[in-house]
C-alpha positions as CSV (number, residue, x, y, z in Angstrom):
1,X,-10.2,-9.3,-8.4
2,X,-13.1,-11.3,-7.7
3,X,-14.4,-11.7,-11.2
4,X,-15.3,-15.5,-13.0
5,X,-15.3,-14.6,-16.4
6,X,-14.4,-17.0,-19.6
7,X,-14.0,-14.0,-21.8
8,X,-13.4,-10.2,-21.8
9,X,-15.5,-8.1,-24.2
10,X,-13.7,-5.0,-26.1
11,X,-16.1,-2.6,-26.8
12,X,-15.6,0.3,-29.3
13,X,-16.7,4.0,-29.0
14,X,-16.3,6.5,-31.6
15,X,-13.8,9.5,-31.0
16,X,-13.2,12.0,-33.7
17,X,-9.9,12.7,-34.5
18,X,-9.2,15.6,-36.5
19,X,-6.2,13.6,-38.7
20,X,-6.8,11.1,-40.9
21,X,-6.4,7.3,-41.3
22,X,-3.6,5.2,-43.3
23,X,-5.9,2.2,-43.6
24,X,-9.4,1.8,-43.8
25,X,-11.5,-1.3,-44.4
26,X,-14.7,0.6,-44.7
27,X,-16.2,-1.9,-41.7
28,X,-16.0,-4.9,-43.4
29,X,-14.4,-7.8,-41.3
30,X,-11.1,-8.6,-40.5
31,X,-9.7,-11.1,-38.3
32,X,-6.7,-12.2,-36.0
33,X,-5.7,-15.2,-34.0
34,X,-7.2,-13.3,-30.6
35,X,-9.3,-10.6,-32.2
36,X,-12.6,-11.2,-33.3
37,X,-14.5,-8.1,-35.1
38,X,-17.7,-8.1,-35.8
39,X,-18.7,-5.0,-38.0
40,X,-22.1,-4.3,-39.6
41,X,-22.2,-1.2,-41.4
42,X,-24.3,0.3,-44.3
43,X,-22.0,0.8,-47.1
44,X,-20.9,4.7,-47.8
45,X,-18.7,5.8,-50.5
46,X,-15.0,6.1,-49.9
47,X,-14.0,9.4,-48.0
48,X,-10.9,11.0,-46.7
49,X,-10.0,8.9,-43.6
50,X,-8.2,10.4,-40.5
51,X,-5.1,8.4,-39.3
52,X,-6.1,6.8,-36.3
53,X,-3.6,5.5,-33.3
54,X,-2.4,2.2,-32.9
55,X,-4.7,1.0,-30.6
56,X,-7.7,2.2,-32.8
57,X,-9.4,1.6,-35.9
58,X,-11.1,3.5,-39.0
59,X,-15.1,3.3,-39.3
60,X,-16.6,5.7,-42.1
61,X,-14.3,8.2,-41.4
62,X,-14.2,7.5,-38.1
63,X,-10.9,7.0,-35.6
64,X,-12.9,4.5,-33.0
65,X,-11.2,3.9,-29.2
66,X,-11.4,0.7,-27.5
67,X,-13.3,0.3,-24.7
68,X,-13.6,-2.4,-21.9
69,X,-16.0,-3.7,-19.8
70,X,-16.7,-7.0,-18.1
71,X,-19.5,-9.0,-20.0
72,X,-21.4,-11.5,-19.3
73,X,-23.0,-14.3,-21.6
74,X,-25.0,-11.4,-23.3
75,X,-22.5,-9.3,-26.2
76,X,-23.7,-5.4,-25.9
77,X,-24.6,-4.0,-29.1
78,X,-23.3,-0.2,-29.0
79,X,-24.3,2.2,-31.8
80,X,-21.4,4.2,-33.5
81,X,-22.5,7.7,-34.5
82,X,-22.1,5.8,-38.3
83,X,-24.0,3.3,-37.2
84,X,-21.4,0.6,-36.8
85,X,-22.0,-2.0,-34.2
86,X,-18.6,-3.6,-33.3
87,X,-17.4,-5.6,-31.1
88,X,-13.8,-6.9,-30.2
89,X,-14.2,-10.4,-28.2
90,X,-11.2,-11.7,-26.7
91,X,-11.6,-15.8,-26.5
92,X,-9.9,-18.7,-25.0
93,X,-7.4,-16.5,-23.3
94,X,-5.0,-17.9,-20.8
95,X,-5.5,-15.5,-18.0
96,X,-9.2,-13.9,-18.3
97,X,-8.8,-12.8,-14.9
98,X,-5.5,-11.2,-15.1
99,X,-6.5,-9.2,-17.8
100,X,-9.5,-7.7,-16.0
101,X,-6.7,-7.5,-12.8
102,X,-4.6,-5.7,-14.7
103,X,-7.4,-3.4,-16.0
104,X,-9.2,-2.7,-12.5
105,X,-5.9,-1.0,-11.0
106,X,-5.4,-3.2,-8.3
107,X,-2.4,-1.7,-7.5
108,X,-4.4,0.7,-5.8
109,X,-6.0,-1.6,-3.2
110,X,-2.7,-1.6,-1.2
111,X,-3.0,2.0,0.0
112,X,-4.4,0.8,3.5
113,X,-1.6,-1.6,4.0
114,X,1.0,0.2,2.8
115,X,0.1,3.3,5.7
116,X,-0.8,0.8,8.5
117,X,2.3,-0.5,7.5
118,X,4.3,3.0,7.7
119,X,2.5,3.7,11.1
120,X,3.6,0.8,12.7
121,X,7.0,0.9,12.0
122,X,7.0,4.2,13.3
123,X,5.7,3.1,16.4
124,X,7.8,1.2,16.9
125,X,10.9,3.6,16.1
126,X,9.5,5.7,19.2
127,X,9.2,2.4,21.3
128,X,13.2,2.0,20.9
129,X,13.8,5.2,22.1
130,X,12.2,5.3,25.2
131,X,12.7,1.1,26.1
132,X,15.6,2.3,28.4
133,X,13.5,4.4,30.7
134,X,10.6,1.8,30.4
135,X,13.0,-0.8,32.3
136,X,15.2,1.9,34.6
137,X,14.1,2.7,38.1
138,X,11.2,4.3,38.7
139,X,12.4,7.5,40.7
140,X,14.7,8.5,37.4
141,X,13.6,11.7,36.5
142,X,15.6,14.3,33.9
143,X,15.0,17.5,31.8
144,X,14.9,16.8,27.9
145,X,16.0,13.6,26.3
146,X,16.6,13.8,22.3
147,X,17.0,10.8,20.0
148,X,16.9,9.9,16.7
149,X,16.5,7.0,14.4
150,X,17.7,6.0,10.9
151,X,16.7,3.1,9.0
152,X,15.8,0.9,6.0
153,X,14.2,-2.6,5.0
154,X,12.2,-5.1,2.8
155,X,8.9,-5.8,2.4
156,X,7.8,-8.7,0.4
157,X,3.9,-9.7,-0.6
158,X,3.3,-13.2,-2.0
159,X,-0.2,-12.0,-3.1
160,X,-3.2,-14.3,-3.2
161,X,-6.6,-14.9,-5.3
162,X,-7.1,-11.4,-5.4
163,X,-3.9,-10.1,-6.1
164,X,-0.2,-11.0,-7.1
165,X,1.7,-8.9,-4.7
166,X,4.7,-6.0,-4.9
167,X,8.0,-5.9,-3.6
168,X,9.0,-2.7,-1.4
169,X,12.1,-1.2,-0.3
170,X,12.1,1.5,2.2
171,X,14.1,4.6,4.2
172,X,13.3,6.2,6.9
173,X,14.5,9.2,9.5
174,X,12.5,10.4,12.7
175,X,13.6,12.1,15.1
176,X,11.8,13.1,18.9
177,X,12.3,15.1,22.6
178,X,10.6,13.8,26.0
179,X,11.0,14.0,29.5
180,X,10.2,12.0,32.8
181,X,9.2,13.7,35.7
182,X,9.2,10.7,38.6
183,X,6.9,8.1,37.3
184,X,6.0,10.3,34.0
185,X,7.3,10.2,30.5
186,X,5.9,12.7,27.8
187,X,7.2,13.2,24.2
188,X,6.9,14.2,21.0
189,X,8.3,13.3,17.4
190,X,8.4,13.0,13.7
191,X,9.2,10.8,11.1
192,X,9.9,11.0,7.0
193,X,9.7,7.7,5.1
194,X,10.4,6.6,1.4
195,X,9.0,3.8,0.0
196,X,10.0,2.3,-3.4
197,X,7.6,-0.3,-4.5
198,X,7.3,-2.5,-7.3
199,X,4.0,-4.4,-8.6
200,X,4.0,-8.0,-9.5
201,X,0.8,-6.6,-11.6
202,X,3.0,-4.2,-13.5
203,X,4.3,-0.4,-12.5
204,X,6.2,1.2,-10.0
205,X,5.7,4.2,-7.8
206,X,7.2,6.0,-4.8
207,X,5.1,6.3,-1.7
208,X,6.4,9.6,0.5
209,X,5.2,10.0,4.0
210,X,5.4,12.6,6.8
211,X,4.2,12.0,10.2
212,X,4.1,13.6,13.5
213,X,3.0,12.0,17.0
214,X,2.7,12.2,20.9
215,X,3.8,9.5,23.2
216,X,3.4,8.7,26.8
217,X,4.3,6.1,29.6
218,X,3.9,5.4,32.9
219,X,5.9,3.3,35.5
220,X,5.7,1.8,38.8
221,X,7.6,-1.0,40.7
222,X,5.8,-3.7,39.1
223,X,4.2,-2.7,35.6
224,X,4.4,0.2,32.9
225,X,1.6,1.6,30.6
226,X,3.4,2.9,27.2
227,X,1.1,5.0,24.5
228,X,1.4,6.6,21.4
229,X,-0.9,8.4,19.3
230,X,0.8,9.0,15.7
231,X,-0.9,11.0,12.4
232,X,0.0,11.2,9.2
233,X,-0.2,11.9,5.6
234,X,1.0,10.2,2.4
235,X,1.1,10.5,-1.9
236,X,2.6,9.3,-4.3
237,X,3.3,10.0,-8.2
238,X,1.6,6.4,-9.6
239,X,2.5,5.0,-12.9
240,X,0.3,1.9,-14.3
241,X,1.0,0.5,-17.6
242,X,-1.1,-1.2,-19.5
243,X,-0.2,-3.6,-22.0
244,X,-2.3,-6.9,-23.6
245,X,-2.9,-7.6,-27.2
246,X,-1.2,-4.8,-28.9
247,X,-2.2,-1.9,-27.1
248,X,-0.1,-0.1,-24.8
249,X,-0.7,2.6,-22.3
250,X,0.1,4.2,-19.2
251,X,-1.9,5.8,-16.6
252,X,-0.6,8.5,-13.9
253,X,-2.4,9.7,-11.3
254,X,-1.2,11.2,-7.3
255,X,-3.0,9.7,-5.0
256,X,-3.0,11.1,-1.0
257,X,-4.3,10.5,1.8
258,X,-4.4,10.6,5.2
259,X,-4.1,8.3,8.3
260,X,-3.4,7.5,12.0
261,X,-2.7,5.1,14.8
262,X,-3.6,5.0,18.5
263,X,-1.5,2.6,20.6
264,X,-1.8,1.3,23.9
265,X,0.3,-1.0,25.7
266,X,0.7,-2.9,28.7
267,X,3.3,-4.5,30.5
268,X,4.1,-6.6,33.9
269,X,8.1,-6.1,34.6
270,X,9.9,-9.6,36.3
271,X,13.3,-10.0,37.0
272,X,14.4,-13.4,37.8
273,X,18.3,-14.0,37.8
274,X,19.5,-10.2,36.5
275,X,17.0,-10.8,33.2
276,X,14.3,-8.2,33.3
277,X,11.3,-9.7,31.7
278,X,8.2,-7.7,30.5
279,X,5.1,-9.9,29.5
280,X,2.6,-7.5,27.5
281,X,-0.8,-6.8,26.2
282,X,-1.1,-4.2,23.2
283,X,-3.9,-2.7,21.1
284,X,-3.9,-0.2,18.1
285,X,-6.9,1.3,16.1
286,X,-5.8,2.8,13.0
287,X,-7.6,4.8,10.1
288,X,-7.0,5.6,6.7
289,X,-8.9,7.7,4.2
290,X,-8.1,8.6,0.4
291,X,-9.1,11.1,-1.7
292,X,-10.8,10.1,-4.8
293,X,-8.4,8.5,-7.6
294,X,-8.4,9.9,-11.5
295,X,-6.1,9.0,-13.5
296,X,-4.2,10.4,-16.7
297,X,-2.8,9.6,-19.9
298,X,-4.4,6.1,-20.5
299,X,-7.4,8.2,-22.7
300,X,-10.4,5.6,-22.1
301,X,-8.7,3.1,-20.0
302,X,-8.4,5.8,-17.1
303,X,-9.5,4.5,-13.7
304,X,-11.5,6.7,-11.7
305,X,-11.1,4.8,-7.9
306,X,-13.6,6.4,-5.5
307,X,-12.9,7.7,-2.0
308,X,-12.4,5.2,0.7
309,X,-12.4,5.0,4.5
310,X,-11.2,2.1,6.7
311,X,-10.7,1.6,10.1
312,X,-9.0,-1.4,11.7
313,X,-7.8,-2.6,14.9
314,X,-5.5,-4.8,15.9
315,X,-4.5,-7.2,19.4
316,X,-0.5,-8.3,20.6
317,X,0.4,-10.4,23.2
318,X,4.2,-10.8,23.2
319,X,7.2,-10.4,25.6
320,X,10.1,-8.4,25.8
321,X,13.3,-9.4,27.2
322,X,16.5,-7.5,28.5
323,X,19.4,-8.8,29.8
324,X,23.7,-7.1,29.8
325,X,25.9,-8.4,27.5
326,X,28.9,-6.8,28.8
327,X,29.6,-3.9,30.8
328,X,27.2,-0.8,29.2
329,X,25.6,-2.7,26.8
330,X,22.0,-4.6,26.9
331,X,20.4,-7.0,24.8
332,X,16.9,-7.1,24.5
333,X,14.8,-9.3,22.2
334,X,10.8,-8.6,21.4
335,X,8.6,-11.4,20.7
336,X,5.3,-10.4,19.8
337,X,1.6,-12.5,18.1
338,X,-0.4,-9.8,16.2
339,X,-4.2,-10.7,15.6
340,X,-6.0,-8.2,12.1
341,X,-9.4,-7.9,13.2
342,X,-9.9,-6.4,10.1
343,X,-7.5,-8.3,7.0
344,X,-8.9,-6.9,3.9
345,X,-11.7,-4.5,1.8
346,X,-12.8,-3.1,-1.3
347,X,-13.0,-0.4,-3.4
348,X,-14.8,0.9,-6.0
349,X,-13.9,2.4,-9.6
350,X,-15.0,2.9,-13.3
351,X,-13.4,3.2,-16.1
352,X,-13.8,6.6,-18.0
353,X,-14.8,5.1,-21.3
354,X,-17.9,2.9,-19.5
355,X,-18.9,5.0,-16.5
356,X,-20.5,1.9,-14.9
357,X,-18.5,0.8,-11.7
358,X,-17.0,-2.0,-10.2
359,X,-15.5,-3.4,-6.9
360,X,-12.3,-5.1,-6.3
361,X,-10.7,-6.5,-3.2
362,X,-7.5,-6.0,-1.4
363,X,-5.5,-8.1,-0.7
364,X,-5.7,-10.6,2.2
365,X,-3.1,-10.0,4.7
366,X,-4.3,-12.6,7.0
367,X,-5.5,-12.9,10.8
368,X,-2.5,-13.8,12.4
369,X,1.3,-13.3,12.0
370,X,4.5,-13.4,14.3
371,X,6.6,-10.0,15.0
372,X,10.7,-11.1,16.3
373,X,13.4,-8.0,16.9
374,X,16.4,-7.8,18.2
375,X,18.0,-4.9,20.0
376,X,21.4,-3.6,20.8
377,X,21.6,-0.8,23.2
378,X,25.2,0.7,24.7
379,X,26.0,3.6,26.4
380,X,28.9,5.1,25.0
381,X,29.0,8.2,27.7
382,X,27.0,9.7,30.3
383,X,24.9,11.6,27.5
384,X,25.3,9.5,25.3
385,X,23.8,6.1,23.9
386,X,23.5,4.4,20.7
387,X,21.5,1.5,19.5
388,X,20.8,-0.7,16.8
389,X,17.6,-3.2,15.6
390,X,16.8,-6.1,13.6
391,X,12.9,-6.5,13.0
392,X,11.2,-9.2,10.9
393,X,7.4,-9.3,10.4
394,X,6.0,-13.3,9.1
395,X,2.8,-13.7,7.5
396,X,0.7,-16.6,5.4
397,X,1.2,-14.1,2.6
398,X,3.6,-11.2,3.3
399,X,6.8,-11.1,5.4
400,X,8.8,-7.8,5.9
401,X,12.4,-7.5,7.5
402,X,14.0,-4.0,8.4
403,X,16.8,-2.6,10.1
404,X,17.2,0.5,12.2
405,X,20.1,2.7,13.9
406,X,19.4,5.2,16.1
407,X,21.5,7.8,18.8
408,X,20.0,9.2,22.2
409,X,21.2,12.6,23.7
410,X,20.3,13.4,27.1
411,X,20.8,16.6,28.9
């Protein structure tokens, strides 16, 4: 988050509980080594007290909830419904920021990444099926081709100023049809993925995706033009714990929401001593938009994380190479410079004890990172061909490495 703050300021509201309290100082002070209350009450007689949860405290009768809200030099002087004005300043604490971090649910500021991620790797899925027709001779024409594709991998985010990062595993199935007529290709697919990821921040959740695209090419003598328009939609089930000086909660919510990618790319084909080589330009635009966030469970450290639209787009200038190994098997290896036009943004939420709102930012993913792969492709009949990929991703802050298998059928 992009907060400078030397302090974080507690502030308590009332809520009336309907049980009743096992201690009760009346208001007058107390103190800890972190906790600093500051109580001014007028005195009242002793009454029944309600028992009050652990992150709360008695007033008058009174279960009161903490609240929390970034403060500035300036202590706010909210009136209880007893008339207590308390407040619970946190001082000289290692990690101000963190705190606040923690608090804001920046978790939820990797939404955008994670589905441009997704979208990509799709892509790309659909690129390794149709590679072999990309480099074949033009006058190849057939009825339907079928393929499908299996995978897994690693992501890994180092984090930055604004955030710590998350580890990710994922799996992944998709499966498509398409057919060349002459110079044509045309085709369709879809694609499932899992991802499992894990917050350096704190929490866990499982991201589920379902996409569906269309996808293109054309190819003469001397170049190709390769396309792929892909749309999707994701949500997850989003556990955030929150846990600092004795209290502990955890907030749920579900976010979803929707996104796509439109991909373009364009290639030269060379073939100097049997190596086909295939210098290329690419360029995507992608989209993303989520519904409004409101999370459960934490009572008034719920995050309410407004709607958000972003739209990016990205450059690659890379190469792809292709040469036989042995007898009905190729090699190819992609090599590719990626340029983010668009690296980071921010959101807006409020906490539900507060109302007033704050931004955060995502994390920076950078400008520029490098894309390697390598590719095994053999025929095992005349129907019949199998492949398998290695595909690492290297950024200042993030790198991801994954691994796919995937079977063509041609009739």
């Amino acid at each position: 988050m992009n907060f400078s703050l030397g302090r974080v300021i507690l502030i308590v509201s009332i809520l009336s509980m309907g049980t009743a309290c096992t201690t009760c100082t009346n208001c007058s002070s107390s103190h800890d080594d972190d906790i600093r209350v500051e109580p001014s009450c007028p005195p009242v007689p002793p009454t029944p007290q309600p028992i009050c949860m652990q992150e709360e405290f008695c007033c008058n009768g009174v279960c009161e909830i903490i609240e929390v809200q970034p403060n500035s030099q300036s202590q706010p002087q909210p009136e209880s419904s007893c008339g207590c004005k308390s407040v619970f300043v946190f001082e000289e604490l290692d990690d101000p920021n963190g705190y606040l971090d923690l608090l804001a649910g920046q978790q939820y500021a990797y939404i955008v990444g994670f589905n441009q991620l997704t979208d990509q790797r799709f892509g790309r899925r659909m690129f390794d099926a149709v590679r072999h027709l990309l480099n074949s001779p033009c006058s190849i024409s057939m009825d339907v081709e079928l393929w499908s594709s299996f995978g897994g991998g690693l992501t890994h985010v180092k984090g930055d100023r604004n955030d710590r990062g998350y580890h990710a595993n994922n799996v992944d199935v998709s499966i498509g049809a398409h057919t060349k007529i002459s110079q044509f290709l045309f085709g369709i697919a879809a694609d499932y993925e899992k991802d499992n990821v894990d917050f350096k921040h704190g929490g866990h959740n499982v991201w589920h995706t379902g996409q569906g695209a269309f996808y293109g090419a054309y190819q003469s003598q001397c170049f190709y033009i390769y396309s792929d328009l892909i749309l999707g939609g994701s949500f997850s089930k989003f556990n955030r714990p929150l846990e600092f000086e004795g209290i502990e909660r955890k907030a749920k919510s579900t976010p979803k929401c929707g996104h796509g990618r439109l991909y373009g790319e364009f290639g030269w084909n060379f073939m100097p001593c049997g190596l086909l080589l295939q210098p290329y330009f690419g360029f995507d635009g992608n989209y993303t938009k989520f519904k409004g966030i409101h999370e459960n469970g934490a009572s008034s450290l719920n995050l309410t994380v407004n709607s958000k639209s972003v739209a990016g787009w990205d450059t690659y200038l890379g190469v792809h190479f292709t040469a036989a190994i042995v007898e009905y098997v190729k090699a190819n290896i992609d090599l590719a410079w990626q340029h983010r036009f668009t690296n980071s943004h921010s959101l807006t939420a409020s906490l539900s004890g507060l109302g007033q709102s704050f931004n955060f930012k995502s994390f920076d993913y950078g400008l520029n990172g490098f894309q390697g792969a390598l590719n095994l492709n053999a025929e095992v009949s005349e129907n019949v061909e199998l492949y398998g990929e290695v595909v690492g991703e290297f950024w200042d802050n993030w790198n991801s490495a994954e691994f796919n298998a995937g079977l063509n059928l041609w009739f």
